[in-house]
N, C-alpha and C positions, 0 to 999 in steps of 0.2 A: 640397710642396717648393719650386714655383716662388715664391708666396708668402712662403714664409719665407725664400728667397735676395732677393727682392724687399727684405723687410723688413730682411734683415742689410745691403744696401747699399745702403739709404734710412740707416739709422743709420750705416756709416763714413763715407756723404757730410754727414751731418750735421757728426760729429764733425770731418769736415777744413775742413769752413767753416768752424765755429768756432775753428778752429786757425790756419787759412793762410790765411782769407778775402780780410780786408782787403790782403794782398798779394798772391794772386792775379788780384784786380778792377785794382790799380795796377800788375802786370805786361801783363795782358792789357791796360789802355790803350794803354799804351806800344807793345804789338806792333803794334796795332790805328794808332797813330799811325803808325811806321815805316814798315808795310805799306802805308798809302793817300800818306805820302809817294812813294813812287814813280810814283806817276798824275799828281806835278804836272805833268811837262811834258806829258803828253797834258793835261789840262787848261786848261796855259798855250795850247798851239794850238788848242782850243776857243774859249776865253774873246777872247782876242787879235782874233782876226777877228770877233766880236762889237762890241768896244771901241774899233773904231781911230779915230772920229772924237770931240773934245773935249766935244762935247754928252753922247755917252752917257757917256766917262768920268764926266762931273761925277753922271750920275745915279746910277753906283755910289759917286760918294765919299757923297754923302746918302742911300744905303743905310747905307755904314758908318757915317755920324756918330748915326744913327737908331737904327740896334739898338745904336750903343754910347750914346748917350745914354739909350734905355729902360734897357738893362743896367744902368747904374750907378746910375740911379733906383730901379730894383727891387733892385739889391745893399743902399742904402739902408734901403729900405722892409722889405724882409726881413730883414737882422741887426737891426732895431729891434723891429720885433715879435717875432721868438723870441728876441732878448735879452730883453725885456719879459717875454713869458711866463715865459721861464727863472727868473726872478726872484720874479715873482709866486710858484711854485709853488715856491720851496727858500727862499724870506724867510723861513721860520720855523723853519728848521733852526740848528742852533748858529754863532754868530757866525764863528768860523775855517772851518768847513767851509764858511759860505754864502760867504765870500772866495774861497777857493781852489777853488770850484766857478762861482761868477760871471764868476771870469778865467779861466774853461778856455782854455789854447792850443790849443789843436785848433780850440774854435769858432772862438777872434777869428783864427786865422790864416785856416782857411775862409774868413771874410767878408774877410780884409784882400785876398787871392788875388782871391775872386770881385770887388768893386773895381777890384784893377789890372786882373784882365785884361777887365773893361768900359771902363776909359779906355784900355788896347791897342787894343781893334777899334773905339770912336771915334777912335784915330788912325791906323787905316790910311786916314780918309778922306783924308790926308793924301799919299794915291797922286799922279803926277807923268804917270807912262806907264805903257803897257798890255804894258811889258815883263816886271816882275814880278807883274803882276795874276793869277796861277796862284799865286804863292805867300801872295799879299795874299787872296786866296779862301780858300785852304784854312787858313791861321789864323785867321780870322775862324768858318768853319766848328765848328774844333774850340774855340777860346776859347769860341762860346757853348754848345758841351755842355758842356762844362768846367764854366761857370759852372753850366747846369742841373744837375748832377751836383753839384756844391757844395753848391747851393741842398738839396737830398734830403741830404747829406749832414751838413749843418749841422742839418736841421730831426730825422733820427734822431740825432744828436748830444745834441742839446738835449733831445728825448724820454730815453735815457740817463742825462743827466743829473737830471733831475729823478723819475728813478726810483729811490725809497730801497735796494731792493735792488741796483743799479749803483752806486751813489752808499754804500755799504756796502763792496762789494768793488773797489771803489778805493780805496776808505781803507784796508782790508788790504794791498791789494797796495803802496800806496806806503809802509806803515809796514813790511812784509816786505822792502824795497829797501834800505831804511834802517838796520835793522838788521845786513843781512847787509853794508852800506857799514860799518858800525861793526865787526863782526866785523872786517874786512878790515885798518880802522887799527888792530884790537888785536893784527893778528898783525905790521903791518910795524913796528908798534912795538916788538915783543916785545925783538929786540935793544938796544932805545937803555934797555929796562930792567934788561939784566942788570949782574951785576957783572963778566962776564968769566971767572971762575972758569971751571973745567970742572965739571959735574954727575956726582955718584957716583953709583953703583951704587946705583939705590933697592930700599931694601925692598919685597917686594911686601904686605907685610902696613902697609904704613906708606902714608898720603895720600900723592895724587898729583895734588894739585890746579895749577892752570894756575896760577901765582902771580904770574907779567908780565901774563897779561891780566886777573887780580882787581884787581891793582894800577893798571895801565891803566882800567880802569871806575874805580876809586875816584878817580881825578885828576879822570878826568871823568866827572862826576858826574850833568850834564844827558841823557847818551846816551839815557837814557829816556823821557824828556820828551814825543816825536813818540810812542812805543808809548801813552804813560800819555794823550795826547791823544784817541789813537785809541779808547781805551777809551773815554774819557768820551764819544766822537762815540756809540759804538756805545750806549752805556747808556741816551745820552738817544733817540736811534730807536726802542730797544725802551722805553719807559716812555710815551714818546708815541703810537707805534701801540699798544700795549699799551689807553690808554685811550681810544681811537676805534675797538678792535675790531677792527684789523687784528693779528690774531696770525700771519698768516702772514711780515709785515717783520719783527716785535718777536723770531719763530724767527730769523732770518735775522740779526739783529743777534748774539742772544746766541752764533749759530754764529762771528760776526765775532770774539766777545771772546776763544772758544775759539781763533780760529786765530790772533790777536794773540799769546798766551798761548805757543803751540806755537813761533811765532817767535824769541817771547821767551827761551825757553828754548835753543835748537838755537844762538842766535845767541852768550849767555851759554857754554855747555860746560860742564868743571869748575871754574867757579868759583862754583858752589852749594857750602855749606855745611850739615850737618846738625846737629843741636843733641845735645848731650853729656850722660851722666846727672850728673856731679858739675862739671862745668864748664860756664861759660856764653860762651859765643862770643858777640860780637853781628853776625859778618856769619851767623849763622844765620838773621836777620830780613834780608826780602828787601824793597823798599818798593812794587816793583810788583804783585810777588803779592797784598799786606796789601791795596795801593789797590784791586786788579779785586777781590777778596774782597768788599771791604769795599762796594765798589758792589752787590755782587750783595744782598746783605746787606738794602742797603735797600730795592733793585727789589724784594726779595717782601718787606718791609714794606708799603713801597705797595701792593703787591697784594693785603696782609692785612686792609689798612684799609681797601681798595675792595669786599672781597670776591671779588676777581678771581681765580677759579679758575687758568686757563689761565695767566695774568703768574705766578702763584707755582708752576704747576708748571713754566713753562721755567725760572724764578731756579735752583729746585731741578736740573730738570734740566743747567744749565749749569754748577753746584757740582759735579753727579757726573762730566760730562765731562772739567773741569778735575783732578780727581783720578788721573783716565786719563794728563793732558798732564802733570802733575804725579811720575809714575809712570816715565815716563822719564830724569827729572834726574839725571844721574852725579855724584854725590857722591863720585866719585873715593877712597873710602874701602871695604874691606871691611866689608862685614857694618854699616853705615850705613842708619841709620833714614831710611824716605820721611818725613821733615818736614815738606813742604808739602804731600804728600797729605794727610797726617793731620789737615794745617791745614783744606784744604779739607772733608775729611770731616766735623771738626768743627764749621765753619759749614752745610754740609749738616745736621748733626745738632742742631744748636740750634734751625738754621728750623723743621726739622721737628715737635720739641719743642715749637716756638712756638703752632704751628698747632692742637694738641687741643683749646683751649679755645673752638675760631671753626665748629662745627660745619661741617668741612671734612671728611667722611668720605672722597671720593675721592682730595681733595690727598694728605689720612694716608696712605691706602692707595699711591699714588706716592710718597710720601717714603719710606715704607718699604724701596717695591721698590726704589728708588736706594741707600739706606743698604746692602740686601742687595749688591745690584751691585758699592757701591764695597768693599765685604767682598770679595767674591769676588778684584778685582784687588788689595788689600791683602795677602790671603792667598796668592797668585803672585807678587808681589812682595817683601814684608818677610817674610811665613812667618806660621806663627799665632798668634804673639807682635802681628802686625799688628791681628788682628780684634777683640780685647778690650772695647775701649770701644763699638767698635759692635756686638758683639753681644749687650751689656748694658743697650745704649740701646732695640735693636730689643724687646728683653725689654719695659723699663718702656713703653713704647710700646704695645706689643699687649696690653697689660692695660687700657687703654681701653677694650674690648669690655665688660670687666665693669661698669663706671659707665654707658653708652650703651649701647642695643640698637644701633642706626644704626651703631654704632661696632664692632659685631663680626665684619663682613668685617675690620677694618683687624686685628683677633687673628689671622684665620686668613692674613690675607697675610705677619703676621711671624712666623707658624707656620711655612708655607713658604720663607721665607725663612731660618730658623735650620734646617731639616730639609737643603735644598741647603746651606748652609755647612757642616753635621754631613756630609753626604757628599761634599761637597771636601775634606774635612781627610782622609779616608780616600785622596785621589787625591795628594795635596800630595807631593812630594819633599825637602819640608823636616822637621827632626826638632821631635821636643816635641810633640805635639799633643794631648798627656793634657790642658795648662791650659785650654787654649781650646775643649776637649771639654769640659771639665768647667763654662765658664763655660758653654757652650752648655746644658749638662744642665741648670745652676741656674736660668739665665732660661728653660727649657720647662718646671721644675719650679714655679717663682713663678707662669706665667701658667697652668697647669693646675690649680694650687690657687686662686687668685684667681677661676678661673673655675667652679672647681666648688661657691663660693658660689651660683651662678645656682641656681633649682631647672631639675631634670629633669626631661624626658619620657620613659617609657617605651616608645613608638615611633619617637619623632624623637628623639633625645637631642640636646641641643643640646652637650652637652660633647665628646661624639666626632665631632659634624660639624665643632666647629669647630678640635678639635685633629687632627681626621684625616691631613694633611700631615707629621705627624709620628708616632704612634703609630699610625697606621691600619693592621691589616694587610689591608686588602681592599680598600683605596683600588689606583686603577692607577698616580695618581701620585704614590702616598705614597712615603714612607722607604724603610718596605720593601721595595718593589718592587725601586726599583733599590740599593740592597746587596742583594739578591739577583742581582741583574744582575753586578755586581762580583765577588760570591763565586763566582759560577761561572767569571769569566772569570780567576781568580786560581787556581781549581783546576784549568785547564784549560791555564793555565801551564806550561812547561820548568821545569825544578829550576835551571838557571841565568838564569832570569828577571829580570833587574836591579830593573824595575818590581813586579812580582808580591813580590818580598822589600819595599821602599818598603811595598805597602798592606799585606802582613803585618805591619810592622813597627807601621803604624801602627791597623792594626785591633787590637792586642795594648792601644797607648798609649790607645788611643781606648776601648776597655773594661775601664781600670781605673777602680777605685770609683764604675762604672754602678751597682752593686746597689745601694750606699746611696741613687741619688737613687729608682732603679726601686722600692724598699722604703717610700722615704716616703710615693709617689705611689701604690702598690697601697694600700696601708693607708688612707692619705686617702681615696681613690675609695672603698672598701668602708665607709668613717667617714658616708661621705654620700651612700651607698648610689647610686651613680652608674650611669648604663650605659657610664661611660668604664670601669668595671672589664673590661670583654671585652676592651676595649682594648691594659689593660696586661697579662692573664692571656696575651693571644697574642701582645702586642710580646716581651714576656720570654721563653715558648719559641720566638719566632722568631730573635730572635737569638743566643739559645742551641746552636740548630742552626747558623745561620751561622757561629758563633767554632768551634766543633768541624769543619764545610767546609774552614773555612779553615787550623788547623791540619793536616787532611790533605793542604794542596795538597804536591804535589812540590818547590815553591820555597821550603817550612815544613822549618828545621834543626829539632833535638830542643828544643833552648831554648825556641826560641816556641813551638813545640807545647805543653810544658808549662805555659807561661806563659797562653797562648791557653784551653787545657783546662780549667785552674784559675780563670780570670774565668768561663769558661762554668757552673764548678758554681757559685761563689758569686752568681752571678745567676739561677739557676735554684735556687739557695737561698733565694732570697725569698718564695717560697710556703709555706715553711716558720714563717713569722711572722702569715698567716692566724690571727686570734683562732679560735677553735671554739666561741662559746655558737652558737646553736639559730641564732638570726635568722642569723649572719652566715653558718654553714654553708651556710640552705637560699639565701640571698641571691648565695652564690660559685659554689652549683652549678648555678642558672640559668646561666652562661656555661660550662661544663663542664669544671670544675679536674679532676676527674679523669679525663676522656678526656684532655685536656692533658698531665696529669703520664708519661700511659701514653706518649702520642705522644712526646713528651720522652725518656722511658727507650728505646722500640722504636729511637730515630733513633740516637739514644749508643752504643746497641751494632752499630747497623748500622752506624756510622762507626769501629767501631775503637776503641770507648772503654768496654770493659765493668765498668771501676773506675766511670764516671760513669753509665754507667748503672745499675749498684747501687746506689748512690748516690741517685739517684731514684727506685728498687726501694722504696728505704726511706722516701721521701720521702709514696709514693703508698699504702706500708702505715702509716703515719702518718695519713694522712687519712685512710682508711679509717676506722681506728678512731676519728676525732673524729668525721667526718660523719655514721658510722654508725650512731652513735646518739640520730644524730634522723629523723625522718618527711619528709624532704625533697622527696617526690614523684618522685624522680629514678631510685629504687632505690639508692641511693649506695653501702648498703653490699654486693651483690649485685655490682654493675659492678667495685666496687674488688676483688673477689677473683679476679672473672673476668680483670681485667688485672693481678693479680698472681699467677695460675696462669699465665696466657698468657706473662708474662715472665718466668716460671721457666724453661718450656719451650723457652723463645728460649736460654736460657743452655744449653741441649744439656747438661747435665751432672746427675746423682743428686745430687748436694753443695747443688744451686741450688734443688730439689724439696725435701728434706731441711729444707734453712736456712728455707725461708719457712713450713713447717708449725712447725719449733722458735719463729720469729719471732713468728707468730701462735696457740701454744699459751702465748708467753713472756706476749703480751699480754692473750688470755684471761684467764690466771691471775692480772694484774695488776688487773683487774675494768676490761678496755677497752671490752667490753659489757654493761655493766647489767642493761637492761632483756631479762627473758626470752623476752618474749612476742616482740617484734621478732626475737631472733636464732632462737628454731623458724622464723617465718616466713618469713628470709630465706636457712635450711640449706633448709628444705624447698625455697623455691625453686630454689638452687643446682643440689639432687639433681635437681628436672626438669629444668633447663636441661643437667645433664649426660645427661639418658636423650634429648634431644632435639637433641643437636648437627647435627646434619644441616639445621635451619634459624635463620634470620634472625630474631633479634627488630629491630633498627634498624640498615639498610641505608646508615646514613652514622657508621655507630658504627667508629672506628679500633679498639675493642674487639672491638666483633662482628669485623670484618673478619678480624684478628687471629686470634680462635678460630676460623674459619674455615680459615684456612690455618696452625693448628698439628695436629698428632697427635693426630687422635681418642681412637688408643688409650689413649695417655698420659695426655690432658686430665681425659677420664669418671674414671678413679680418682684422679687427683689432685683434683681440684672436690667429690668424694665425699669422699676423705679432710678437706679444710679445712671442709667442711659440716659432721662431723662434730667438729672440733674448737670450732666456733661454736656449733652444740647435742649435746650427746652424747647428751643425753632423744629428740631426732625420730631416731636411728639406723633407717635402711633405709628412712624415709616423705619422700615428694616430693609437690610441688605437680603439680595435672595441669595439663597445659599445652593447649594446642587446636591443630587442626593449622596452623594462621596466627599 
């Protein structure tokens, strides 16, 4: 604890020096002066009886003519050489800033000071008598620290100066001076521009723009001038340490252009303008934004032509900042589109673009995250009408991966990055968000098809490591996870939850016509026999149980409940489009479609949805009868009977026992089993698995589990009776089974 009290007031002393230093050091002079004033008359009666004969006086006056002649020799000799240096080291900076940094007033008044007060204490040699000689001592005293003190002060001055990061935030600071001077004459002007009238009662629905000070800027037209200089200072800093390798000034500059930028903006107010769908405005073109764009533009050219990693990831990064500074511009209009973000965006999103063809895999992979980034503040700002282009861009982008191996981290970074924008649009407070779901679905549906051209592996699949971010359900920080995160904290929501109705609202918007893209994408995967199929077999009942969560929350009216319920069946209706020849069968039931379907049904009815989970009752006695009549290794058609006895049983009622024995006599008789030989052997199984209830065949089987924790008594004849409707010829004969 002493230590870290030690360390918090090592840092507020810091912090106060750097705030009040410089006039702290020139109040305490000053005290420090006053105070040793008072010793002069003891001094003077010291000195005096020293002095009183003409011989010694004369020896103090060629004291003082002596240190005042060295003084002003060395005042000399020192402002020439750290003028010289000064010089030497800022000569190659841009012609206006090496001006107005050559003429610092600070330095030349420093050295004009240290000068006079050298030829001062040469002229006290001009003493007479030894009456004032106590006060001729003690300025001569303090004149030459003064000078010493100068000298140190002149020479960190000059250091300062020729330090690009000093010499950086001086040119902010004095264009941020200047602008907020121009603010200043826009507002005392405001009167000499009115008409006098008095001003009505504005609409609030109608612009509210500052129209004396737009008008004001338009008269004068140079007000920008000093900002648009300042840029060009910063531009060329960063482009020139850029190419010497100093990336940490060439940061430092492009932080410069950002905060020029922010000036810019705060200093303007509402007299931005935003651009109109059927009309064209022209003050919607701003000329200083277009110029800093347009510089940034070319800094990561150059950087693309140098191959200079680093120069083109800050260009990029200083395009996604300015989207940020851009983001605040009050366009004094309702419901007014961000403009110049979008502007900025879309120079972020060309460069980006620019760059695939320059085997730039990390640049990609940072342009993306940015592109994701300025998404995110887009979609808090403008709503999801904002994210459109870019999240169609991030799309065509991340398909890179498929042409490049090198290139398929940059797929899965804008995997991740369209998976967080799918679950911001879930958090968003703004309405609509079915289009920009849905653009979201298209671009993860293009680069998952794109990408399942790649061939597979079997162990390592490369389709689901690198779409994992978004489909994965066993990633931690996939999609899934956290809309699970969300769905719980929505269910655990008050019924008047303001928020919790928001993500209902838009988890409703956000899973309409998911099934069409989930249906292309399961069918495609299973087309080219992928191990992305696990993928989409548990992304679909996982969020099938979430949309069913979520209509139970307490803050869920009947509306969206049934709105809610009804996307959940027809997305867990996609399984239902599974071709059934032989390969594909035994190909689906590697990832265990029908434990899934069970899981699916057991969850629908434990949540309160037993229309949906019959529903899927029927889903799973449907496969049953396609799968089960092939050899899949799996038992297919054994399992599927036991999870369609098991969720009779769950429905507690004789109606629900009844219907699946009619359902599956309906399909018998339909000839849904052909083959004879297969259904004896899979009744006979059936009949031992029911004289054997009491144990486990597979311990991570939601089926077994299932049968486990249903009624024995009920289970054995009912598994007995659908045995027997599957063979009538094996009546009363079972497989033996072994006690393991």
């Amino acid at each position: 604890m002493l230590w870290q009290r030690l360390y918090s007031f090592r840092y507020r002393y810091l912090v106060w020096q750097r705030r009040h230093g410089p006039y702290a050091t020139i109040i305490s002079l000053l005290v420090l002066i006053i105070i040793s004033a008072s010793w002069i008359p003891t001094l003077q009666g010291i000195l005096e009886r020293s002095f009183v004969t003409e011989a010694r006086l004369a020896l103090l006056r060629s004291l003082f003519l002596t240190i005042g002649g060295a003084l002003i020799g060395a005042a000399a000799i020192v402002s020439s050489l750290v003028l010289f240096a000064m010089q030497v080291n800022i000569e190659r900076m841009p012609h206006g800033l090496f001006r107005r940094l050559s003429a610092d007033r600070r330095l030349l008044s420093a050295f004009a000071a240290t000068f006079l007060l050298a030829v001062a204490i040469a002229g006290l040699s001009l003493i007479q008598e030894p009456k004032r000689i106590g006060i001729f001592v003690f300025a001569a005293f303090w004149g030459t620290g003064i000078i010493l003190g100068l000298f140190l002060y002149g020479y960190r001055r000059a250091l300062i100066l020729v330090n690009p990061v000093r010499q950086l935030d001086m040119v902010v600071r004095q264009t941020e001076r200047e602008l907020r001077a121009w603010a200043r004459r826009a507002k005392r002007a405001a009167p000499l521009l009115s008409d006098g009238s008095k001003e009505l009662q504005a609409d609030p629905y109608a612009p509210q723009h500052d129209l004396k000070r737009t008008a004001f800027f338009q008269l004068n037209r140079g007000w920008t001038d000093g900002a648009q200089q300042s840029v060009r200072y910063a531009v060329s800093f960063a482009r020139r340490y850029a190419e010497q390798g100093d990336y940490e000034v060439s940061a430092v500059a492009m932080n410069a252009i950002i905060r020029v930028n922010a000036a810019y903006v705060k200093a303007k107010e509402r007299t931005f303008f935003a651009n109109q769908l059927m009309f064209d405005n022209p003050l919607a073109s701003d000329g200083f934004i277009n110029d800093t764009l347009e510089h940034l533009r070319q800094t990561a050219r150059i950087g693309v032509s140098r191959s200079d990693e680093q120069q083109i990831e800050q260009a990029l990064q200083a395009m996604a900042d300015l989207v940020r500074v851009y983001l605040t511009i009050d366009y004094a209009t309702p419901h007014a589109s961000k403009t110049h973000a979008h502007l900025a965006a879309g120079y972020l999103t060309g460069e980006v673009e620019r760059i695939v063809p320059h085997n730039a895999p990390d640049v990609l992979m940072e342009g993306v995250r940015l592109m994701g980034r300025c998404a995110d503040m887009l979609l808090a700002a403008d709503g999801p009408q904002g994210i459109t282009t870019l999240v169609q861009k991030i799309g065509i982008i991340s398909c890179a991966g498929v042409v490049r191996e090198d290139y398929r981290p940059v797929t899965s970074t804008g995997v991740a990055q369209l998976a967080r924008l799918s679950f911001n649009l879930l958090r968003t407070n703004s309405r609509e968000v079915q289009f920009a779901a849905r653009d979201i679905r298209n671009s993860m549906k293009l680069i998952a098809k794109l990408f399942m051209t790649l061939p597979d592996a079997p162990l390592m699949s490369v389709h689901s490591a690198y779409l994992a971010p978004y489909y994965s359900a066993t990633s931690a920080q996939g999609l899934t996870v956290r809309l699970s995160e969300l769905v719980n904290a929505v269910a655990e929501a008050p019924a008047d939850d303001v928020n919790a109705r928001h993500v209902i609202d838009n988890f409703r918007e956000w899973a309409d016509g998911m099934y069409q893209t989930e249906k292309d994408l399961l069918l495609h995967a299973i087309e080219k026999r992928s191990q992305f199929t696990f993928d989409m077999i548990h992304w679909i009942k996982a969020v099938t149980t979430m949309l069913i969560a979520v209509s139970n929350a307490a803050a869920c009216d009947e509306h969206r409940q049934q709105e809610l319920r009804k996307h959940a069946a027809w997305l867990i209706a996609v399984f239902t489009w599974v071709p059934d020849d032989e390969e594909t069968v035994k190909f689906v039931e590697n990832f265990g479609m029908t434990e899934t379907l069970f899981e699916a049904a057991v969850d629908a009815r434990r949540r309160g949805c037993p229309e949906l989970a019959d529903d899927i009752g029927k889903m799973l006695l449907s496969w049953t009868f396609k799968a089960g009549r092939y050899q899949t290794g799996w038992a297919t058609l054994e399992r599927g009977v036991y999870g369609l006895v098991t969720l009779a049983l769950l429905a507690d009622d004789a109606v629900s026992e009844t219907r699946l024995k009619a359902e599956i006599s309906a399909g018998m008789t339909a000839g849904g089993l052909p083959e004879k030989e297969l259904r004896d052997r899979a009744a006979m199984e059936i009949r031992g698995r029911a004289a054997s209830l009491w144990q486990y065949d597979h311990w991570s089987s939601a089926i077994e589990n299932g049968m486990a924790k249903a009624d024995h008594e009920k289970l054995k004849p009912l598994l007995e009776d659908v045995a027997d409707l599957i063979s009538p010829e094996t009546k009363g004969k079972a497989a033996s089974r072994g006690p393991f």
